[in-house]
Structures are given as structure tokens and as C-alpha cells.
DOPA-958764 format. One record per residue (C-alpha): residue in three letters; x, y, z. Coordinates in nm, 3 decimals. Each point is the difference from the previous one (the first is absolute). Layout:
<sites>
+-----+---------+---------+---------+
! res !       x !       y !       z !
+-----+---------+---------+---------+
! ALA !       X !       Y !       Z !
...
+-----+---------+---------+---------+
</sites>
This chain:
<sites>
+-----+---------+---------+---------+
! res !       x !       y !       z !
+-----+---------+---------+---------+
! UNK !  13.400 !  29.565 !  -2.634 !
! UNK !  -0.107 !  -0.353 !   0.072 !
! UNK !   0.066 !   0.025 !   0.385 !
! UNK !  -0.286 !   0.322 !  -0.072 !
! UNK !  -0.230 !  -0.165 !  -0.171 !
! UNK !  -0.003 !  -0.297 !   0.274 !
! UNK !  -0.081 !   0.231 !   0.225 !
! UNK !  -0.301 !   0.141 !  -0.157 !
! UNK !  -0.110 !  -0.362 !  -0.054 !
! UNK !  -0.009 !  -0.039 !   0.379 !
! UNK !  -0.137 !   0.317 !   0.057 !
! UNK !  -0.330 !  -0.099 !  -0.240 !
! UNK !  -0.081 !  -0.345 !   0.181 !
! UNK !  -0.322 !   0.032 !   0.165 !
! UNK !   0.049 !   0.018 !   0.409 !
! UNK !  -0.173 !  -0.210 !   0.257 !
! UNK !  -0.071 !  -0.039 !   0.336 !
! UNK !   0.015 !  -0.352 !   0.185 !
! UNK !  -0.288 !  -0.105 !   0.164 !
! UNK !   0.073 !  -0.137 !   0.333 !
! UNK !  -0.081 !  -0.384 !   0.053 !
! UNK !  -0.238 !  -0.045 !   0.276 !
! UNK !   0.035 !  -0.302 !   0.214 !
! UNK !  -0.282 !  -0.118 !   0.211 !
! UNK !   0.091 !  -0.171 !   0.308 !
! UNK !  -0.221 !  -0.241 !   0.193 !
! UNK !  -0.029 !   0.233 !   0.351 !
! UNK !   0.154 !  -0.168 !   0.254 !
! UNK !  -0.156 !  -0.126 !   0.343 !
! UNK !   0.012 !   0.252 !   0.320 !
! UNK !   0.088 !  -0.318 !   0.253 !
! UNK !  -0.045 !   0.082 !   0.355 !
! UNK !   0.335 !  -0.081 !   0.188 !
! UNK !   0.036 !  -0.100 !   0.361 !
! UNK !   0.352 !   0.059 !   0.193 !
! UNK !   0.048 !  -0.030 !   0.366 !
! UNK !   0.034 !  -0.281 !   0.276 !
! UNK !  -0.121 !  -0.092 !   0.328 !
! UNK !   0.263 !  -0.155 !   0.306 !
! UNK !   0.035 !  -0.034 !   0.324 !
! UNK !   0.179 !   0.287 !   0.140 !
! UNK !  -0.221 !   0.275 !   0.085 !
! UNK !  -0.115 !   0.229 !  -0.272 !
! UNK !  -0.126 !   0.219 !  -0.134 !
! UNK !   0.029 !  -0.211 !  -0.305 !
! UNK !  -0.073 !   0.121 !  -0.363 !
! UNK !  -0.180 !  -0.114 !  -0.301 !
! UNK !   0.030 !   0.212 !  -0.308 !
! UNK !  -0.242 !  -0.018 !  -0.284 !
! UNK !   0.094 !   0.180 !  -0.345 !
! UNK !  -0.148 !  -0.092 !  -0.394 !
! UNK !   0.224 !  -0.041 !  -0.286 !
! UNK !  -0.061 !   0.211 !  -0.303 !
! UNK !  -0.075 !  -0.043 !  -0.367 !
! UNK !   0.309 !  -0.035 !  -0.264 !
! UNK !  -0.001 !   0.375 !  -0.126 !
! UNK !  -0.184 !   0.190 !   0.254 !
! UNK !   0.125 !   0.294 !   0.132 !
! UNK !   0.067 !  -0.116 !   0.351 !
! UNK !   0.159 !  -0.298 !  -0.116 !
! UNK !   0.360 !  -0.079 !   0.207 !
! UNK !  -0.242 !   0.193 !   0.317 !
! UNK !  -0.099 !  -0.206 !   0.276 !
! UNK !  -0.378 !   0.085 !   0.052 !
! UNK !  -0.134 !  -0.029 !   0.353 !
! UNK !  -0.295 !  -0.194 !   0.070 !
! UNK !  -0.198 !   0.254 !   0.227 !
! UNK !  -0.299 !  -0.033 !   0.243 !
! UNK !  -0.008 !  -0.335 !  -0.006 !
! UNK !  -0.092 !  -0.217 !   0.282 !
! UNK !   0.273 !  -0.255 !   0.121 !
! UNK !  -0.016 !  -0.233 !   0.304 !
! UNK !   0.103 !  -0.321 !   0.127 !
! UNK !  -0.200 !  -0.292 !   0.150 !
! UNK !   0.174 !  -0.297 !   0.186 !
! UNK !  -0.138 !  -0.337 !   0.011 !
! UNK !  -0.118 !   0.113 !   0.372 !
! UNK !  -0.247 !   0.212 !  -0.174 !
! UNK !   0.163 !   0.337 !   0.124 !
! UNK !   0.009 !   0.262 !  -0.279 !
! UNK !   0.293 !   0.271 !   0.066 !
! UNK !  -0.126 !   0.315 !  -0.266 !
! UNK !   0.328 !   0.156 !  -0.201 !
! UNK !  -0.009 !   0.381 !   0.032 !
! UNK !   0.122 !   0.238 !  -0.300 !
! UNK !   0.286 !   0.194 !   0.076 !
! UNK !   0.128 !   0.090 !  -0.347 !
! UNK !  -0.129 !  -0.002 !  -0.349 !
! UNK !  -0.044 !  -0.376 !  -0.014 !
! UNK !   0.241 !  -0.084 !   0.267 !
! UNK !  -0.281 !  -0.213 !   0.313 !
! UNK !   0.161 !  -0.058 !   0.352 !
! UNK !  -0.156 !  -0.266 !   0.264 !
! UNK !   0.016 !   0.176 !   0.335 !
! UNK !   0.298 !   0.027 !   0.231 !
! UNK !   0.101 !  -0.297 !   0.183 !
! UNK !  -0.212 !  -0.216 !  -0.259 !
! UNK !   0.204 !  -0.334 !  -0.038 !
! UNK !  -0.099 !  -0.377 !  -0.170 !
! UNK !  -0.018 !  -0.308 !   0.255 !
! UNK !   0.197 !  -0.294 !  -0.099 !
! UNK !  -0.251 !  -0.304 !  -0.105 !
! UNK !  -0.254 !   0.250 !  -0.112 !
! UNK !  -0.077 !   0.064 !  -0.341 !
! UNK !  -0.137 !   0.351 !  -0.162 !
! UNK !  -0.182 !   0.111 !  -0.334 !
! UNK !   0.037 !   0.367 !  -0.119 !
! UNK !  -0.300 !   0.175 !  -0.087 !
! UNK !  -0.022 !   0.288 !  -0.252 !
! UNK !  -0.297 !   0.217 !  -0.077 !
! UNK !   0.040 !   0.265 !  -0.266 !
! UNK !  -0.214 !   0.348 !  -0.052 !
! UNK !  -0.160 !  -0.172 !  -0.291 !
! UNK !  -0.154 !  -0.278 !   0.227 !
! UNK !   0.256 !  -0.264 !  -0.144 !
! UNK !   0.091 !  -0.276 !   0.256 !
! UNK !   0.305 !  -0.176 !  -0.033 !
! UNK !   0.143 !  -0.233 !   0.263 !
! UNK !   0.338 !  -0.222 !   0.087 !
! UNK !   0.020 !  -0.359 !   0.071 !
! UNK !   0.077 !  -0.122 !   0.341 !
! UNK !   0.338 !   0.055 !   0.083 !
! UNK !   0.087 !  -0.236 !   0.321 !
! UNK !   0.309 !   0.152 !   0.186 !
! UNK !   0.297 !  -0.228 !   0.057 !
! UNK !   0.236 !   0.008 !   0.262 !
! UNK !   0.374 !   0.095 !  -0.118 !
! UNK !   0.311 !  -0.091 !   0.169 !
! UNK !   0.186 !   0.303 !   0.145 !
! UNK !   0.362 !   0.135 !  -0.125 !
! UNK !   0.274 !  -0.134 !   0.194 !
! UNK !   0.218 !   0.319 !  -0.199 !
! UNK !   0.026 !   0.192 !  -0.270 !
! UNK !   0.307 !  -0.027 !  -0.218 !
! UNK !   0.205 !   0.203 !  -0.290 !
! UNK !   0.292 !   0.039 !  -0.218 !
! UNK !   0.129 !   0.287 !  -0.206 !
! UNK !   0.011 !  -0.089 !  -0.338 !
! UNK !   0.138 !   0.134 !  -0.354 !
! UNK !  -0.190 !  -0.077 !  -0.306 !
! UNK !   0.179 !   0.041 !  -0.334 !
! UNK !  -0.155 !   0.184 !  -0.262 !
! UNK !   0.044 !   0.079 !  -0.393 !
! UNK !   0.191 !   0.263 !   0.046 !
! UNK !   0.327 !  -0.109 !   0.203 !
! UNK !   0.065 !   0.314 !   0.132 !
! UNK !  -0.340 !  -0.001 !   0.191 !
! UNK !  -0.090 !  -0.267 !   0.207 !
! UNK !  -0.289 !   0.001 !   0.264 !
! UNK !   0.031 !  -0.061 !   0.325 !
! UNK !  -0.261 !  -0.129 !   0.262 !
! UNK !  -0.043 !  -0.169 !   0.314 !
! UNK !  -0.201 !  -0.297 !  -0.003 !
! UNK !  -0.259 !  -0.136 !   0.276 !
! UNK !  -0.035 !  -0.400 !   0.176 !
! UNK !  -0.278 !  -0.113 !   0.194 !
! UNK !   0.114 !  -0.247 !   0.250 !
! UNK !  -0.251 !  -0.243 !   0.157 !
! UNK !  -0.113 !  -0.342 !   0.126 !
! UNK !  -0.287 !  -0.113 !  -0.209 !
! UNK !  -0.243 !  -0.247 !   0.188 !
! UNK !  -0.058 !  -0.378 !  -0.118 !
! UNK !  -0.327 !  -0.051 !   0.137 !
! UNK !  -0.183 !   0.244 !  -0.301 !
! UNK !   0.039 !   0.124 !  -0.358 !
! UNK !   0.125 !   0.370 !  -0.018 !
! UNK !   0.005 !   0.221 !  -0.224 !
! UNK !   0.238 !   0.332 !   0.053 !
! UNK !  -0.052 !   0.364 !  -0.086 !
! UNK !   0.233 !   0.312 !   0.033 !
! UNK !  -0.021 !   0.333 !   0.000 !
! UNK !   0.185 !   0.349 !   0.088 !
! UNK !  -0.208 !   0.238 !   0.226 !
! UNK !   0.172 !   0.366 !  -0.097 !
! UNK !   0.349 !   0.022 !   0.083 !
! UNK !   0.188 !   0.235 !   0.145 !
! UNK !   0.388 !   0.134 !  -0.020 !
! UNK !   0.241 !   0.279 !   0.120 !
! UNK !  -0.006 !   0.235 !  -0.264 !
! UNK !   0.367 !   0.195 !  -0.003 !
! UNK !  -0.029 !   0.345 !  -0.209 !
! UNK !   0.297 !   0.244 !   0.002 !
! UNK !  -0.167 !   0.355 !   0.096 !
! UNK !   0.318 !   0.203 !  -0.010 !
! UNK !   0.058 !  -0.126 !  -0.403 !
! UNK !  -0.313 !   0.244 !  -0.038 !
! UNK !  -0.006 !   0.285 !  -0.259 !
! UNK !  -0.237 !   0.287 !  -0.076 !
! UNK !   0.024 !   0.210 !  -0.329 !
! UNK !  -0.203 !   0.305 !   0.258 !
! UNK !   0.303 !  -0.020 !   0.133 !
! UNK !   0.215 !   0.059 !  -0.213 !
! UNK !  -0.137 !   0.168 !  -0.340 !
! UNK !   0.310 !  -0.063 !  -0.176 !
! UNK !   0.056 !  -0.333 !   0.118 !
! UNK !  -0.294 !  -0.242 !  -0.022 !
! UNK !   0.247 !  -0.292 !   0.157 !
! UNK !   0.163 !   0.230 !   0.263 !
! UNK !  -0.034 !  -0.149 !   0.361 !
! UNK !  -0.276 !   0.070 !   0.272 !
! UNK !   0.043 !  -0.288 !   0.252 !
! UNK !  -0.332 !  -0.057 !   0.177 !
! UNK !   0.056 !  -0.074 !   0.413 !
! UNK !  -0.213 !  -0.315 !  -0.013 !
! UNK !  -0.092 !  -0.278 !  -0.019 !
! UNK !   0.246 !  -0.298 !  -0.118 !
! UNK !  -0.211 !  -0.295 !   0.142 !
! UNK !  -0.382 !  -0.097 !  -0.088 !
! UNK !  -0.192 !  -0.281 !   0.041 !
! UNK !  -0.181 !  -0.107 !  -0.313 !
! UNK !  -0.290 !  -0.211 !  -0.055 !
! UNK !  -0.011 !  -0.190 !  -0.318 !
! UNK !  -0.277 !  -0.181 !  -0.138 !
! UNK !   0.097 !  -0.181 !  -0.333 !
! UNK !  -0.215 !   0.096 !  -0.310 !
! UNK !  -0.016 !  -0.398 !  -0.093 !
! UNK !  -0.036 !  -0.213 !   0.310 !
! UNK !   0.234 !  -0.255 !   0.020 !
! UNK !  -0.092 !  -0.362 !   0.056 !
! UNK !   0.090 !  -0.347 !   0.107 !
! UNK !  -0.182 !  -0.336 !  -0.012 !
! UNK !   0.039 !  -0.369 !   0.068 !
! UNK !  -0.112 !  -0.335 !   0.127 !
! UNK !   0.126 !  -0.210 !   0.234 !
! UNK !   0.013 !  -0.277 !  -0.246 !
! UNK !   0.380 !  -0.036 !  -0.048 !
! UNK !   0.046 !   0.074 !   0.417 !
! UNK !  -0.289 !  -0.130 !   0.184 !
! UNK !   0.100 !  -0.032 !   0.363 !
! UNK !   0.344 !   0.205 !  -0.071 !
! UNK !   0.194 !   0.280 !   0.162 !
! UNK !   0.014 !   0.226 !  -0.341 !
! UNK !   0.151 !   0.329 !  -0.155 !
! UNK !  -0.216 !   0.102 !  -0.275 !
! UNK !   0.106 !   0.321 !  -0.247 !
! UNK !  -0.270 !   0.300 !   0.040 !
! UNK !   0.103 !   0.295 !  -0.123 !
! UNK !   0.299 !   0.225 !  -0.178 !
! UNK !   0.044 !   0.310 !   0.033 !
! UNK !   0.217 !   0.195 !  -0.193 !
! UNK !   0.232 !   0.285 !   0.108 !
! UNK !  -0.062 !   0.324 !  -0.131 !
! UNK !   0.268 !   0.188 !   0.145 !
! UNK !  -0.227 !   0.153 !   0.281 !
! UNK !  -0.174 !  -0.300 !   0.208 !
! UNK !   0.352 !  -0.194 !   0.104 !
! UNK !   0.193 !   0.335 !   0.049 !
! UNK !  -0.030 !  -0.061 !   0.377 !
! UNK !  -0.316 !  -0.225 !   0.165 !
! UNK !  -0.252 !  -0.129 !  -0.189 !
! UNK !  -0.304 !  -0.245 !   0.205 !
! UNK !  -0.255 !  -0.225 !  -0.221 !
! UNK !  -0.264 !  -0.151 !   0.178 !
! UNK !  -0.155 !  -0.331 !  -0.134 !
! UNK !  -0.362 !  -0.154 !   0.025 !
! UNK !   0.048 !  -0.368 !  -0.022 !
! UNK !  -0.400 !  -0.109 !  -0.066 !
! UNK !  -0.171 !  -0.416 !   0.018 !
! UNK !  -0.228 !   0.045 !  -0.301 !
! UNK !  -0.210 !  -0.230 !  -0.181 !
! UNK !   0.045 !  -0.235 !  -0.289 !
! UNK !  -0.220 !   0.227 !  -0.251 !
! UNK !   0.194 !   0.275 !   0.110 !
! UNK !   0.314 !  -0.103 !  -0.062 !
! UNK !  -0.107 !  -0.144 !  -0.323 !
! UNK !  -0.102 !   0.382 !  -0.116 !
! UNK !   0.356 !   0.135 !   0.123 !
! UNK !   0.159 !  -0.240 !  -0.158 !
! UNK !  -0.191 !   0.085 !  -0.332 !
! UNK !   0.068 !   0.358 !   0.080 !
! UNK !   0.357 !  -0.081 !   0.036 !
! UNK !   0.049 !  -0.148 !  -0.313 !
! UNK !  -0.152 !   0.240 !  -0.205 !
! UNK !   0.235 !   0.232 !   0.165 !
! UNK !   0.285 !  -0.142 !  -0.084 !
! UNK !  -0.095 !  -0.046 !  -0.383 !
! UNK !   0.298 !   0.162 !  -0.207 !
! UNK !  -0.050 !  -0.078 !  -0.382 !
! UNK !   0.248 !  -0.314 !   0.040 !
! UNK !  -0.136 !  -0.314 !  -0.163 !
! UNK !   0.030 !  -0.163 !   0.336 !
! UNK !  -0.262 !   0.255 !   0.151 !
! UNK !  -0.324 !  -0.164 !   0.131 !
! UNK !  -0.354 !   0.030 !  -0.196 !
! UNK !  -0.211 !   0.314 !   0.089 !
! UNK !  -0.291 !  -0.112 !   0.236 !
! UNK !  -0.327 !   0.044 !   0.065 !
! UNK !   0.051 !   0.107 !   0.355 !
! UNK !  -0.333 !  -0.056 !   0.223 !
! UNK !   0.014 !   0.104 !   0.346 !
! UNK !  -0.339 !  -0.085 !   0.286 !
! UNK !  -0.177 !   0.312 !  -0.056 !
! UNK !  -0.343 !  -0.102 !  -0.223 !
! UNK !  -0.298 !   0.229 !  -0.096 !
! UNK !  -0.367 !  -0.091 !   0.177 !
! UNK !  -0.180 !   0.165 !  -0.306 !
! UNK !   0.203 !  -0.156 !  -0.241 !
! UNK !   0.223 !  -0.317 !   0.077 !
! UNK !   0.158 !   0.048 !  -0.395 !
! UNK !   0.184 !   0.324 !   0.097 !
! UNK !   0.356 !   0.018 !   0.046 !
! UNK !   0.157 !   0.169 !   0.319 !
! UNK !   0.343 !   0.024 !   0.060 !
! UNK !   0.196 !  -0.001 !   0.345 !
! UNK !   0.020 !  -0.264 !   0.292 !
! UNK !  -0.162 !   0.044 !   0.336 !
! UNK !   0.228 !  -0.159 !   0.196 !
! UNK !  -0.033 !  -0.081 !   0.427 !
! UNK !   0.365 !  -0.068 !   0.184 !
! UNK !   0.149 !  -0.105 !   0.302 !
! UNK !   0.327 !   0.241 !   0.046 !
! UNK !   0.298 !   0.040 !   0.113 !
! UNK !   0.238 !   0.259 !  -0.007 !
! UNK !   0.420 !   0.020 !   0.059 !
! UNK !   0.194 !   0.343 !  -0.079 !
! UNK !   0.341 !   0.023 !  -0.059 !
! UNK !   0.214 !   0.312 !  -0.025 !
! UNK !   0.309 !   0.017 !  -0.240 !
! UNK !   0.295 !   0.183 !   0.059 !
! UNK !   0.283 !   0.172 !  -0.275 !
! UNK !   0.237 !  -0.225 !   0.144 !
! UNK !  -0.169 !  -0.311 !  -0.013 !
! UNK !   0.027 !   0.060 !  -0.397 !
! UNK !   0.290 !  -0.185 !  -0.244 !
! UNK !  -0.177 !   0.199 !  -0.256 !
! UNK !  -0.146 !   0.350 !  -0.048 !
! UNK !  -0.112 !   0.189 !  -0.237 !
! UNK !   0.192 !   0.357 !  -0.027 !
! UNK !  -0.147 !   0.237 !   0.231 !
! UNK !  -0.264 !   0.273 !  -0.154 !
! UNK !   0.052 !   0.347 !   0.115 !
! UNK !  -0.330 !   0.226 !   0.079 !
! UNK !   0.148 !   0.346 !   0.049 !
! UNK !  -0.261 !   0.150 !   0.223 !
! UNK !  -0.157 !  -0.058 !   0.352 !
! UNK !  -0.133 !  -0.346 !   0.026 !
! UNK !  -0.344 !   0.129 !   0.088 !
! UNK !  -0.054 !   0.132 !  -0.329 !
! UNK !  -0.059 !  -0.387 !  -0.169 !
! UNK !  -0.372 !  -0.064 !   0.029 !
! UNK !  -0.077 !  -0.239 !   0.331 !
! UNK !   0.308 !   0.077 !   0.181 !
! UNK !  -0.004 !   0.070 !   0.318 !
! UNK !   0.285 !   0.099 !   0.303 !
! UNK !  -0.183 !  -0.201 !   0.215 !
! UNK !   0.087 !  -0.400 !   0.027 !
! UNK !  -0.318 !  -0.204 !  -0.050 !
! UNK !  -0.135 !  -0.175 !   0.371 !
! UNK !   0.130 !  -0.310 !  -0.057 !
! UNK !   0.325 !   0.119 !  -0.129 !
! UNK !   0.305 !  -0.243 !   0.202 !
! UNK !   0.252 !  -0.120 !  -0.228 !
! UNK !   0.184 !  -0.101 !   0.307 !
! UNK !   0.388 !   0.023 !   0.043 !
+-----+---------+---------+---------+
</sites>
């Protein structure tokens, strides 16, 4: 009878709806941001230009193209190269366009809107070239002890001159490995109705060539202040195994770059931030300004670095059997020309040698 007459109780408390609590956030800033370098090997060379988003908005997480803008780049000669379009916000400097040692250059940026918006000069320094490129498999332990990682890791080796101050940058261009597949592991349910797993080997194609371009570019920096004048192996990138890129040959090509002082000061922000984890031991978060300034307003932030390079380049191709360590192999049970930007064909410059 009680338990009843609780019930009732309940049942005669007047019902209400929550209002929801509206918060009103200060709209963030659209900053203009400037990627892209200039060097000394021929272009074409490219400069992209995107805007972040407001906190909220419904393309927030999207990178938004800068489009129709007008990009170029004058040298301290005077001569003005124009940056053509050839994506949504991606600008290219001709073919065969390259940056002249001793020179300086200032990116120039025009928007639709009339906004001007300009770089500092950035005078190109000469870089010493790479006497080899190094590596080393490596296994990483983990949390979990059953499942370690497994990479191979990159050394530049060099001589750096005495005579000057250097500063060192490094970079991947795409890389590209022997992609192994296993066509005849291949099933088709149209094949077999009753079976969905029953077999329908395919007659090719075991071998690819992929092209990989990383979704976060990897990067190295120093200074030659511990090794002025010194032959020198420097760490540059790591790469891990994912079961498919060290299955057979896999060939990374670096860009070892002379920047300036103000540029490695801004990748060497950058890299910090990166690295922040949570721990205690983490570095402040910065105020990270690159050389990109507004004409119309000097108080407006813009993100990104123009940077101008001397370059040079050293590939090196990695074998299965160069490897201590390897990840276990990934099976792909089709024809290798089914995984998007494989192709039969090896790329030009494809010689891994003997």
C-alpha cells in the first residue's frame, strides 16, 4: 500500500523541461596561413595558402583553400617570378624556376579582397652536400608487451664547413616501395553463392610500386653549433614498419636544405609544440610568429614560414634483408593494382642496385 501511494506521489509532481545553457563564445580569428618553400633545384615549386576556422563552425577540422589569390616572388635583383594556381589554393612558380645562392627573396600575396600581405627577405644559404644517407632497423617497446613497433630509422652524414654558421633542414620528398599483394589468396562470394570465402585466384599482379606521401611531414633540424667544421651523422627521420613498406624494397629520398636563422627558430618552435605530451617536463605553448606580415594591417597574425633554401638531395633504397627487425608481414588478398596509387610500372628513377 505504501510502495502505491509513493507512486502516486511521484506521479503528481509538476514536470519540467530544462532549458539549455547558452554559451557565447568570443568568434575566433580566420588567420591566413602560408605553407610552401623556395630552393635551388628546379621547380615547379609550391606555396599553399589556406585560413583557419572559427571554434564551432561547421567546417571546423577542414582545411579551407585560399583561392584566386595572387602569389609571386621578387629577388633582391628586382625580378618578380608570378605563382600560377593549379589547385584550390595550391600556387606553383613555373618549371625550371630555382633560387640563386647569395640572393635573397620576399613572397608576395594579393588576395580577391585587395588584401596585401608580404614575407620578409629570406637570403638563401649555401648547404653542405650529403656524403650518405644512413639507417638502422629498430624495435620500439610499447605498453602492451605483446606488440612492439618496429621501424627503420634515417642518418644524414656530412662535413659541415668552418668558415660560416649553418643551420640544417630535412625533409622526405614522397617515397616509394615494392608493394607485395597475394592475388591468388583472392575470393569472390559471385562466385560462389554458398561460400562467400571460397577461392577465385586472380592471374595478376603480385608486385606494385607505391608512392607514399606521409599525412604529417616529417622533420629534422639543427645547428652547427656543437660540430662546426665536423664530418657529422645527424638523426632525420623514422619510419615505422607497417607490415607493407619493408616487405621487399622500400627507397626514401631526403632534401637536406641551408636555411636561415629565423627559420630555424620557427621549426624549432614548431617542433616543440609537437612534441608536447601532457608530461610536466613538456615545454610552454608559444606564440609562434613566422615572416609573413599584413600591408593593411601590421597587428594581424599570419601563420606559416616562407622559407628560401639551398638543397641537396641523397636517396637510399632499403632492402628486407638489410632488416634485424620487421614488423610481421600484412597480407592484401587481391591484385596489387587495386590499392589507390599503385602502379605495375617502376617509377624512372627506380635502381636499387644489386
Amino acid at each position: 500500500m505504501l510502495r502505491k501511494l509513493f507512486y502516486i506521489f511521484l506521479m503528481t509532481l509538476p514536470l519540467s523541461c530544462i532549458d539549455p545553457y547558452k554559451v557565447d563564445l568570443v568568434e575566433g580569428e580566420q588567420l591566413l596561413t602560408v605553407d610552401g618553400f623556395i630552393h635551388t633545384d628546379p621547380g615547379p615549386h609550391t606555396i599553399k595558402l589556406t585560413r583557419t576556422d572559427t571554434y564551432g563552425s561547421v567546417f571546423e577540422g577542414l582545411i579551407r583553400p585560399v583561392r584566386q589569390a595572387t602569389v609571386s616572388v621578387r629577388d633582391s635583383q628586382g625580378l618578380v617570378t608570378f605563382l600560377t594556381e593549379v589547385e584550390a589554393g595550391q600556387y606553383q612558380t613555373p618549371n625550371g624556376f630555382r633560387v640563386i645562392p647569395g640572393l635573397s627573396y620576399t613572397l608576395q600575396i594579393r588576395l580577391l579582397d585587395g588584401k596585401q600581405y608580404s614575407s620578409f627577405p629570406e637570403v638563401v644559404h649555401p648547404v653542405a652536400p650529403i656524403d650518405q644517407i644512413s639507417f638502422r632497423s629498430v624495435r620500439l617497446a610499447t605498453e602492451n608487451r605483446l606488440e612492439d613497433r618496429f621501424g627503420v630509422e634515417f642518418f644524414a652524414h656530412f662535413k659541415d664547413p668552418s668558415d660560416q654558421v649553418n643551420y640544417y633542414y630535412w625533409r622526405m620528398d614522397p617515397s616509394v616501395f615494392v608493394l607485395v599483394t597475394n592475388p591468388e589468396l583472392f575470393t569472390n562470394p559471385a562466385t560462389h553463392p554458398t561460400n562467400p570465402r571460397g577461392p577465385a585466384p586472380k592471374d595478376c599482379c603480385d608486385i606494385c610500386f607505391l608512392v607514399e606521401k606521409p599525412r604529417i611531414q616529417q622533420f629534422a633540424i639543427a645547428s652547427d653549433e656543437n660540430f662546426n667544421g665536423l664530418n657529422t651523422v645527424v638523426p632525420v627521420a623514422f619510419i615505422e614498419d607497417n607490415g607493407l613498406r619493408f616487405k621487399d624494397t622500400y627507397r626514401a629520398e631526403f632534401l637536406q636544405m641551408g636555411i636561415s636563422q629565423g627559420a630555424h627558430r620557427f621549426l624549432r618552435l614548431i617542433d616543440q609544440q609537437l612534441s608536447i605530451t601532457g608530461s610536466v617536463f613538456d615545454q610552454p605553448p608559444a606564440n609562434i610568429r613566422g615572416n609573413i606580415i599584413s600591408l593593411d594591417n601590421p597587428d594581424e597574425k599570419v601563420l606559416g614560414y616562407f622559407i628560401a633554401a639551398s638543397v641537396q638531395r641523397s636517396t637510399v633504397y632499403v632492402k628486407r634483408s638489410d632488416l634485424e627487425f620487421r614488423a610481421l608481414p600484412r597480407i592484401i588478398p587481391d591484385d596489387c593494382r587495386t590499392v589507390s596509387n599503385a602502379s605495375i610500372t617502376p617509377p624512372a628513377n627506380w635502381n636499387p642496385g644489386d
